[in-house]
N, CA, C and O of each residue as an XYZ file, in Angstrom:
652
protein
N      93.640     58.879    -99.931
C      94.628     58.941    -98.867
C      94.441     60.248    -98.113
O      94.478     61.317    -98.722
N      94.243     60.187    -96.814
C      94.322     61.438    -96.067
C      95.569     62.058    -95.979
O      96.637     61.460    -96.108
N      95.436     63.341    -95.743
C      96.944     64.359    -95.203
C      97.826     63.466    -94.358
O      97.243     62.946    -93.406
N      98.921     63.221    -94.483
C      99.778     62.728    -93.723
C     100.515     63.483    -92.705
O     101.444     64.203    -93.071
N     100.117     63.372    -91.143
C     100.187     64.466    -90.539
C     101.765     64.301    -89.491
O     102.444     63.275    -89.434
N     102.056     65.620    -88.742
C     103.573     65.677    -88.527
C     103.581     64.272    -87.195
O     104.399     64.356    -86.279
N     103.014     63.580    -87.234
C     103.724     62.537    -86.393
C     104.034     61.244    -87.050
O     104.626     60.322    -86.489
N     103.500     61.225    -88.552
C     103.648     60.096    -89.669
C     105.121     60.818    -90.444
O     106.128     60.240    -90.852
N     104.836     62.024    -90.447
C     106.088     62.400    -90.875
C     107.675     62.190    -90.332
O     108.641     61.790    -90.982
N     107.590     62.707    -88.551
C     108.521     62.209    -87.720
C     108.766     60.332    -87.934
O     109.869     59.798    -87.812
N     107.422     59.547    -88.278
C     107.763     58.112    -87.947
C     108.447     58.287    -89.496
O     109.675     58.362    -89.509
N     107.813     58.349    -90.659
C     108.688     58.117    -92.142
C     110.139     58.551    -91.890
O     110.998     57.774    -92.306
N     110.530     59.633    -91.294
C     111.756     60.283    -91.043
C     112.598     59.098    -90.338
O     113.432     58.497    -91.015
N     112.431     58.826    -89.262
C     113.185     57.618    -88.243
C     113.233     56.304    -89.669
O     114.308     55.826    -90.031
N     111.966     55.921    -90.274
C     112.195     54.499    -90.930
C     113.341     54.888    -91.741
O     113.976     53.982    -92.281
N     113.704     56.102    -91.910
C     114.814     56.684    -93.302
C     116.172     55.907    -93.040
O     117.011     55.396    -93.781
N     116.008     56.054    -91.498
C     117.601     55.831    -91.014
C     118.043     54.339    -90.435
O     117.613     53.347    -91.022
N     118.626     54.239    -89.653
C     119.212     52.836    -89.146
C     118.116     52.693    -87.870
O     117.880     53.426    -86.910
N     117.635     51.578    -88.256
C     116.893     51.351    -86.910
C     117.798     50.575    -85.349
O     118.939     50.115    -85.306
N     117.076     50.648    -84.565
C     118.131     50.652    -83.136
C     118.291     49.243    -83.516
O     117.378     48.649    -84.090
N     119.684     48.539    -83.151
C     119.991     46.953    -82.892
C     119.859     46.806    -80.821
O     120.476     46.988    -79.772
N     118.510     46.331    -81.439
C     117.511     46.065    -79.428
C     116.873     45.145    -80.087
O     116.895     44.904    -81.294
N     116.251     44.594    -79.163
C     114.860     43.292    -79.072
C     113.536     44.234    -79.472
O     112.469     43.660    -79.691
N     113.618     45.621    -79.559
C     112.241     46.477    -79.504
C     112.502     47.801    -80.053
O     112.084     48.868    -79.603
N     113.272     47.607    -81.122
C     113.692     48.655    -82.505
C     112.509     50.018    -82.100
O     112.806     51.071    -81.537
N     111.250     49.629    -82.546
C     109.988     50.466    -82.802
C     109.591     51.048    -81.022
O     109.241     52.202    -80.775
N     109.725     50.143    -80.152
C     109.428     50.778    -78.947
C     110.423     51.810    -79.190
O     110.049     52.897    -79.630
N     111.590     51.595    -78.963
C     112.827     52.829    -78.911
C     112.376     53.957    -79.865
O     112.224     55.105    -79.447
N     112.128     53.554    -81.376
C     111.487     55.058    -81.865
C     110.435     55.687    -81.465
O     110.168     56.884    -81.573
N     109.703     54.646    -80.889
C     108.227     55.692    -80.950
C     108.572     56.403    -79.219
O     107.947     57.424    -78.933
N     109.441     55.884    -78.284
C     110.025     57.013    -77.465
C     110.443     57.995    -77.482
O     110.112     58.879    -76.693
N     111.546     58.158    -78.659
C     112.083     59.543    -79.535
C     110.820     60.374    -79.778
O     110.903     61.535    -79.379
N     109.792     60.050    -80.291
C     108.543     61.282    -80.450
C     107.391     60.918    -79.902
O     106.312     60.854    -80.492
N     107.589     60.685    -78.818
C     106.824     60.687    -77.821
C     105.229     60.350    -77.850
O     104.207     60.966    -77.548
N     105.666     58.522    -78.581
C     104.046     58.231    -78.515
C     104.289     56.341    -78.306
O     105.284     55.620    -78.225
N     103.157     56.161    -78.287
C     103.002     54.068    -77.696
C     103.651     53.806    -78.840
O     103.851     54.366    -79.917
N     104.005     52.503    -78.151
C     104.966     51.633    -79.500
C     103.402     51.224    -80.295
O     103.160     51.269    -81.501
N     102.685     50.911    -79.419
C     101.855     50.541    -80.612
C     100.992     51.557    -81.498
O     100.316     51.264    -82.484
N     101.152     52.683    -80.981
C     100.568     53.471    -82.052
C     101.311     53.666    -83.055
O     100.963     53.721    -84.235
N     102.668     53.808    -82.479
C     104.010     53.345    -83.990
C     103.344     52.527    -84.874
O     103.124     52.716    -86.071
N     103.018     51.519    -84.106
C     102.716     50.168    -85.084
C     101.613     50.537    -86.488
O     101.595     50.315    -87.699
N     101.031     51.009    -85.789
C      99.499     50.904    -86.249
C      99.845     52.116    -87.302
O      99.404     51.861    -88.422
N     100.410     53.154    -87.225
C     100.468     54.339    -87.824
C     101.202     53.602    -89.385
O     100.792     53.725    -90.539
N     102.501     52.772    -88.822
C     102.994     52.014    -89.983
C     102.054     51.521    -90.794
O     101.719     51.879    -91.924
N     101.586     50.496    -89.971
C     100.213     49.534    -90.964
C      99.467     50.168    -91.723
O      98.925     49.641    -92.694
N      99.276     51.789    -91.295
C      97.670     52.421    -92.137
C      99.075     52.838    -93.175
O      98.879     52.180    -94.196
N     100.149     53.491    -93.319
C     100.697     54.185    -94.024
C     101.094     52.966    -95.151
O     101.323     53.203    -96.337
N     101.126     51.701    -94.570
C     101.131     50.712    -95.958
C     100.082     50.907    -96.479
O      99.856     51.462    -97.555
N      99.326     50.425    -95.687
C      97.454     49.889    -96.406
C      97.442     51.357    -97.360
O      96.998     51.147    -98.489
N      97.876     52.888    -97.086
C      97.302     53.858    -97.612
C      98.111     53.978    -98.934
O      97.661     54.656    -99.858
N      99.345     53.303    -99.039
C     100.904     53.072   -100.284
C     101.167     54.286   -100.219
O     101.225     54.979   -101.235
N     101.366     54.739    -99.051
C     102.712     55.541    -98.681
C     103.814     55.116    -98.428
O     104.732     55.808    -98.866
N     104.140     54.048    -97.770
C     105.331     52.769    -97.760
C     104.601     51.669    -98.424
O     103.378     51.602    -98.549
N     105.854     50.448    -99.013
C     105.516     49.713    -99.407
C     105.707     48.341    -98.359
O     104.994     47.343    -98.248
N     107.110     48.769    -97.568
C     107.958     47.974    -96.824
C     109.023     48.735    -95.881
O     109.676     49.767    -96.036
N     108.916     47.728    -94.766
C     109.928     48.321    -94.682
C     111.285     47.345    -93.829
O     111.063     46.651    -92.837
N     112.400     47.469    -94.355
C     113.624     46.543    -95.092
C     114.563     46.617    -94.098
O     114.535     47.607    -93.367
N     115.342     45.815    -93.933
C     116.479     45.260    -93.376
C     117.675     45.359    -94.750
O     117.657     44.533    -95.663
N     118.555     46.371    -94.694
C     119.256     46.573    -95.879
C     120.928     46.014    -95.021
O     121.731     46.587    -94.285
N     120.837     44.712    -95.577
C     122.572     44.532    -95.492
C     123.670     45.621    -95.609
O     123.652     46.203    -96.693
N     124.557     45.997    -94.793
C     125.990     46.200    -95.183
C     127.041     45.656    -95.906
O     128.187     45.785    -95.473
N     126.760     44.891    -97.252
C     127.416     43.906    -97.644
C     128.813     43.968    -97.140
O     129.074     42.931    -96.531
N     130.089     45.046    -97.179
C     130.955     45.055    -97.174
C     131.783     44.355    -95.424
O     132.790     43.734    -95.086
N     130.747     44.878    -94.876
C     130.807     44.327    -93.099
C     130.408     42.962    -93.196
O     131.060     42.175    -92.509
N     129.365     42.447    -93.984
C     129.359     41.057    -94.204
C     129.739     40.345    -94.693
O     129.621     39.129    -94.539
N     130.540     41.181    -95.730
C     131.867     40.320    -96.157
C     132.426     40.005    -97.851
O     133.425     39.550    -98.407
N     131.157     40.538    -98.203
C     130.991     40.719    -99.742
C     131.320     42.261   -100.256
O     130.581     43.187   -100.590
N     132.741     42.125   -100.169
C     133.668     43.161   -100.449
C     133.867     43.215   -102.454
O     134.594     44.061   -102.974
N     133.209     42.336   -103.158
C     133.876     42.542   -104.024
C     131.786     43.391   -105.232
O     130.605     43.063   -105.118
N     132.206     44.005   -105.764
C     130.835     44.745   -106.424
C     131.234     45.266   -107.680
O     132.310     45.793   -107.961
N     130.021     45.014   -108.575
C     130.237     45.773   -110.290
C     128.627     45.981   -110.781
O     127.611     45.288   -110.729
N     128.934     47.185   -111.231
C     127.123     47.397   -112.401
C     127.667     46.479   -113.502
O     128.752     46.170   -113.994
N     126.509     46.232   -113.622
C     126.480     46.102   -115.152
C     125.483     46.481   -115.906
O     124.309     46.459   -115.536
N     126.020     46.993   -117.419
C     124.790     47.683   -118.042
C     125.149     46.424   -119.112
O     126.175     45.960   -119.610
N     123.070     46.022   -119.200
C     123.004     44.786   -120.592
C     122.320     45.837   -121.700
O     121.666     46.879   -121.742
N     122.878     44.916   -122.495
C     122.000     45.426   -123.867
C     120.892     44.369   -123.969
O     120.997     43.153   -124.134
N     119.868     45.097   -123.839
C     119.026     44.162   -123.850
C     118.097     45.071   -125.170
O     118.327     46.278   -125.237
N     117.271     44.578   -125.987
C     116.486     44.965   -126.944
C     115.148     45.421   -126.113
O     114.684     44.697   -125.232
N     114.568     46.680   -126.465
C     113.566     47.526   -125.946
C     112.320     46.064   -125.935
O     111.791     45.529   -124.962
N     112.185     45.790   -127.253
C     111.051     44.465   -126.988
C     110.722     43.357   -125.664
O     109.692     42.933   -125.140
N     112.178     43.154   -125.451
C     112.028     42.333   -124.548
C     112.645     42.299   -122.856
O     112.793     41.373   -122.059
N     112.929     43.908   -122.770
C     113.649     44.632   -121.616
C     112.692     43.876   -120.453
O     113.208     43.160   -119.595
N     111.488     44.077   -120.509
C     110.973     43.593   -119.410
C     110.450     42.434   -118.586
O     109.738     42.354   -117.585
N     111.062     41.570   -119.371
C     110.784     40.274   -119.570
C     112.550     39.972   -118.825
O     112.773     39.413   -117.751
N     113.584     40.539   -119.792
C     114.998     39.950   -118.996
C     114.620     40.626   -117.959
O     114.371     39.971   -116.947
N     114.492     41.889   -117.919
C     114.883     42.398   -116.587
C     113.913     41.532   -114.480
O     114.105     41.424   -113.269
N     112.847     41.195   -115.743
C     112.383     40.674   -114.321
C     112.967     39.214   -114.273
O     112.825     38.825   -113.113
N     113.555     38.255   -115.028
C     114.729     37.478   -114.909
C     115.431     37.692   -114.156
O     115.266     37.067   -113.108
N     116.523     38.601   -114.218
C     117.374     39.284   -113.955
C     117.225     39.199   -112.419
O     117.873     38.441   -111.697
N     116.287     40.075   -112.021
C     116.167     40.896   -110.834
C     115.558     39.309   -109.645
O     115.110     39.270   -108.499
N     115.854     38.259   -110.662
C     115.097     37.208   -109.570
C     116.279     36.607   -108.935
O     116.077     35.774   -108.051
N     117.682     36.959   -109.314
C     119.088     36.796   -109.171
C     118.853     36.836   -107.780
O     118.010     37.691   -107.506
N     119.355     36.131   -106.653
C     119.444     36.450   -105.451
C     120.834     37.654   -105.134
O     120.929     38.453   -104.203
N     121.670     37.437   -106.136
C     123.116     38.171   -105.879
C     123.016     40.052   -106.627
O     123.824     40.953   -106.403
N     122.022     40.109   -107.325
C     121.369     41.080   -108.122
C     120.533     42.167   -106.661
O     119.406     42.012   -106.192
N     121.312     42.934   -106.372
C     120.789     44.067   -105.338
C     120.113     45.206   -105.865
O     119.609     46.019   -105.090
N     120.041     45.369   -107.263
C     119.523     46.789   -107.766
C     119.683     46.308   -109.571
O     120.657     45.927   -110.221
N     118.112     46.565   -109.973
C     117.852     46.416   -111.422
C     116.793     47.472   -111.788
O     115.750     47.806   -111.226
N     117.686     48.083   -113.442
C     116.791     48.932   -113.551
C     117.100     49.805   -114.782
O     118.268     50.087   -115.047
N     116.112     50.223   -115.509
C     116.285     50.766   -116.735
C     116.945     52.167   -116.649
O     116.595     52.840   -115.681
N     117.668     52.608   -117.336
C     117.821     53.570   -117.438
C     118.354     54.401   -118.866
O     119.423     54.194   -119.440
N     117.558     55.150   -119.166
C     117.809     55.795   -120.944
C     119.139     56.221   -120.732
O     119.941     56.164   -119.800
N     119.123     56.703   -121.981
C     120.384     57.222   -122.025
C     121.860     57.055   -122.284
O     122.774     57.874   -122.187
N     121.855     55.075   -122.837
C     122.916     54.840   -122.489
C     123.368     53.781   -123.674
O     124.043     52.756   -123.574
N     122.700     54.446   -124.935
C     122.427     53.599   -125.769
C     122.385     52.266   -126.128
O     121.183     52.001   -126.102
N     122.934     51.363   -126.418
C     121.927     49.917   -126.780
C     122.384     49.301   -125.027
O     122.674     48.109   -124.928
N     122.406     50.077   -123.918
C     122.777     49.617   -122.941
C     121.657     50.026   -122.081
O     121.997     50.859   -121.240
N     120.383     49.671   -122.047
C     119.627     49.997   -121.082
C     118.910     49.676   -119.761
O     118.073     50.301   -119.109
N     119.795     47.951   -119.503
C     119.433     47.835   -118.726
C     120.879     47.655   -117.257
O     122.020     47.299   -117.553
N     120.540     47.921   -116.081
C     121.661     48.759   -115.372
C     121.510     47.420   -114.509
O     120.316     47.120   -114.479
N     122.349     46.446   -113.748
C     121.918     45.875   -112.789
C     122.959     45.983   -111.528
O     124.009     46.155   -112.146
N     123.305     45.988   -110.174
C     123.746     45.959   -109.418
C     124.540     44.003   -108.890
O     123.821     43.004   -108.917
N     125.741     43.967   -108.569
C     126.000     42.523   -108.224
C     126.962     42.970   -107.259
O     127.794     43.846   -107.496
N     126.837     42.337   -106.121
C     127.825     42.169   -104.964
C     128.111     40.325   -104.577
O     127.269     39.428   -104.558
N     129.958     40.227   -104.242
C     130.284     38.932   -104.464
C     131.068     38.920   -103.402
O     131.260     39.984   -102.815
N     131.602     37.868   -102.997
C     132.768     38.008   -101.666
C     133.972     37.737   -102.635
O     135.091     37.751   -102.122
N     133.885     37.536   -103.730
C     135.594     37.670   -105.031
C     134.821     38.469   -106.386
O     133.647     38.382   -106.746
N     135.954     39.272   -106.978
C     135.758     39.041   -108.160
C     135.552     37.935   -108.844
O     134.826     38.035   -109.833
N     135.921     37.080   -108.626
C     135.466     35.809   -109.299
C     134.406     34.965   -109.233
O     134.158     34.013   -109.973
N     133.532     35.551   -107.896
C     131.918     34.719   -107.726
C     131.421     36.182   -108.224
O     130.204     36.022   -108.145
N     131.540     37.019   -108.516
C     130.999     38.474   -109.258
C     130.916     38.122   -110.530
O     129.766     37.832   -110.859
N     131.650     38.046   -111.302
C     132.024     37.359   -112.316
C     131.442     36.035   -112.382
O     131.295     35.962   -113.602
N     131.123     35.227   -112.047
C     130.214     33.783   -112.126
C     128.568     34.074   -112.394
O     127.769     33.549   -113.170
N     128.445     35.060   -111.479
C     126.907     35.638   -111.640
C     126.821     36.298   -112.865
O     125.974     35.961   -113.693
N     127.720     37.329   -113.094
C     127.402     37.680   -114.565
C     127.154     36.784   -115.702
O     126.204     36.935   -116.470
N     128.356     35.497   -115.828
C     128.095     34.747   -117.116
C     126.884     33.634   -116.613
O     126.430     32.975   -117.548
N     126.273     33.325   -115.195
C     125.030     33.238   -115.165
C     124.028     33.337   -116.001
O     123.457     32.540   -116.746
N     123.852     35.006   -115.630
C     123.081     35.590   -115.652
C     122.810     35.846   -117.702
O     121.817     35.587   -118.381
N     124.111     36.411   -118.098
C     124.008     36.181   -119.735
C     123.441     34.871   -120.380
O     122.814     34.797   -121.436
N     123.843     33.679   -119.391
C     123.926     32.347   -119.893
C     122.508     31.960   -119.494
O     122.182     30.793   -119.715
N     121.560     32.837   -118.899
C     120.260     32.800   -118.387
C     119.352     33.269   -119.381
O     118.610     32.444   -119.913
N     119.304     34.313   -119.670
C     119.198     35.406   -120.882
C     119.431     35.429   -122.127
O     118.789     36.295   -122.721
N     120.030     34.876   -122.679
C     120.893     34.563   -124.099
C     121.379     36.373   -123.943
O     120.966     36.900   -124.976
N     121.873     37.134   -123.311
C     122.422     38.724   -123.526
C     123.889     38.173   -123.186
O     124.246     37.579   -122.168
N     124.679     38.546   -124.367
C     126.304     38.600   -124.141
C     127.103     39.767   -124.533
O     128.301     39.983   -124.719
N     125.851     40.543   -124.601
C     126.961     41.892   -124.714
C     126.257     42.971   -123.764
O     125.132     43.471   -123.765
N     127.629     43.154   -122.775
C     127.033     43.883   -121.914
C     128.582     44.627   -121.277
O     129.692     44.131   -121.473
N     128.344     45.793   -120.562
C     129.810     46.430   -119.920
C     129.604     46.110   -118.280
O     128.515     46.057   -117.709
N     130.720     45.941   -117.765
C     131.222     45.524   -116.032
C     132.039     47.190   -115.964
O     132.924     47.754   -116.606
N     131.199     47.512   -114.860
C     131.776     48.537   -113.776
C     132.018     48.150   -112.531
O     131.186     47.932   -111.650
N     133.257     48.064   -112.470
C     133.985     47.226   -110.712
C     134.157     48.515   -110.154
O     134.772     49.474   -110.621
N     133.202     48.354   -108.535
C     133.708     49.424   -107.920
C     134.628     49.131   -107.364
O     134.793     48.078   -106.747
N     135.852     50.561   -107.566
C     137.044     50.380   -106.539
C     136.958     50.592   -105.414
O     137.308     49.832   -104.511
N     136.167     52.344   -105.240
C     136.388     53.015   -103.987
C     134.824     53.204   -103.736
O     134.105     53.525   -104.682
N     134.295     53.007   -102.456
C     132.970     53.989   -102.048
C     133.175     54.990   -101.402
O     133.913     54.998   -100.416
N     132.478     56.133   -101.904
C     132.799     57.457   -101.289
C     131.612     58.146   -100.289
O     131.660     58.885    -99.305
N     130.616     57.565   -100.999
C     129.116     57.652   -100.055
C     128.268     56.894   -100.264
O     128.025     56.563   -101.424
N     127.506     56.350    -99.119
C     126.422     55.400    -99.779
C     125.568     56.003    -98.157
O     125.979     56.133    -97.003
N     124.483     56.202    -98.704
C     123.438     56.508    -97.651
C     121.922     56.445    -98.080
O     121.422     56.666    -99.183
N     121.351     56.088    -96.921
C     119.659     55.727    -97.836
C     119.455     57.313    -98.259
O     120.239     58.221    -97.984
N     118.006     57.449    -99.121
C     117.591     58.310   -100.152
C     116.938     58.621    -98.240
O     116.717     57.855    -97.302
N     116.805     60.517    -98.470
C     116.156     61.246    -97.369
C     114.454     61.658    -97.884
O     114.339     62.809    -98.306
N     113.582     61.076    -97.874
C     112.452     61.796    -99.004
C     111.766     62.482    -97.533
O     111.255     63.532    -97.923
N     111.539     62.367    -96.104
C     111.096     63.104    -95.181
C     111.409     63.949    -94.633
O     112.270     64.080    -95.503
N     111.623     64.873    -93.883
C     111.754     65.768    -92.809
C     111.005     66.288    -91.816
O     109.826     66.186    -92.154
N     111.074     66.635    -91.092
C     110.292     66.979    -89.712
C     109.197     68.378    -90.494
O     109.743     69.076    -91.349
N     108.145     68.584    -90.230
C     107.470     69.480    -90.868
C     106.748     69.457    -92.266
O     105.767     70.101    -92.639
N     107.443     68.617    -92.866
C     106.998     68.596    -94.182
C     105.357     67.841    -94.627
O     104.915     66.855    -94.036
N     104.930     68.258    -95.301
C     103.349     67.533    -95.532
C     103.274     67.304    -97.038
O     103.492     68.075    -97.972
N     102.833     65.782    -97.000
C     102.370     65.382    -98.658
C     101.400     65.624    -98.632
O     100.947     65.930    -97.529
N     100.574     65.638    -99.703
C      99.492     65.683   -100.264
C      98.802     64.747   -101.592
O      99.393     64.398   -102.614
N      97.650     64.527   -101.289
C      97.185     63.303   -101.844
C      97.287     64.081   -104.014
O      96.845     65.149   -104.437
N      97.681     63.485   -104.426
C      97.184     64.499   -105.653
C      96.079     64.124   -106.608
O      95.743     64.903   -107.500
């Protein structure tokens, strides 16, 4: 992978955030730093082909769309066969975020569910157990969101390096 230089950096920076709602999202950014939409384009394409991005996503607002109701859940799933439920799991269409995490003893696997009731929240879970043979697991209902914002990994100036 070559140096990723400050105009891949400015484009990674813009993909961070909300892209424009227009017919020509990418024309509008690549105006902001002052280059062709299609060199936007193309700069994207090499920064996949190079797996510096993998994708890049259209992330719902669930709550504006209407699926106001959300809970983690951590499964106990046995280390043997974590990766096997978990990619089960994660084939959930209602399942927004799956993922191991230590630390949490016989509870290691973490999954994300958003529902328009507690009660289709709750349907996916005993699903999802009833998918799995896993019935012991804890529900975290969120009450309140206090922040939710994409992860910032760019900034203007900054340079990776291949390692």
């Amino acid at each position: 992978m070559d140096l990723v230089d400050t105009i891949d950096i400015k484009i990674l920076s813009l993909l961070q955030g909300d892209l424009p709602i227009t017919r020509r999202p990418y024309y509008r950014l690549a105006l902001q730093i002052g280059i062709p939409e299609e060199e936007f384009l193309e700069r994207i394409v090499r920064l996949k082909e190079e797996g510096v991005i993998r994708e890049v996503k259209v992330v719902l607002k669930h709550q504006r769309a209407g699926f106001s109701s959300g809970a983690m859940v951590a499964w106990a799933v046995p280390d043997a066969s974590l990766d096997e439920i978990a990619e089960r799991i994660a084939l959930n269409a209602m399942v927004s975020h799956c993922y191991e995490r230590p630390g949490f003893g016989n509870y290691p696997l973490f999954t994300m569910i958003h529902g328009r009731t507690d009660t289709e929240v709750d349907a996916v879970i005993q699903e999802i157990a009833s998918d799995t043979g896993i019935h012991d697991y804890r529900v975290y209902r969120t009450l309140r969101e206090f922040k939710k914002t994409s992860a910032k990994y760019f900034s203007e100036g900054q340079r990776i390096h291949d390692k």
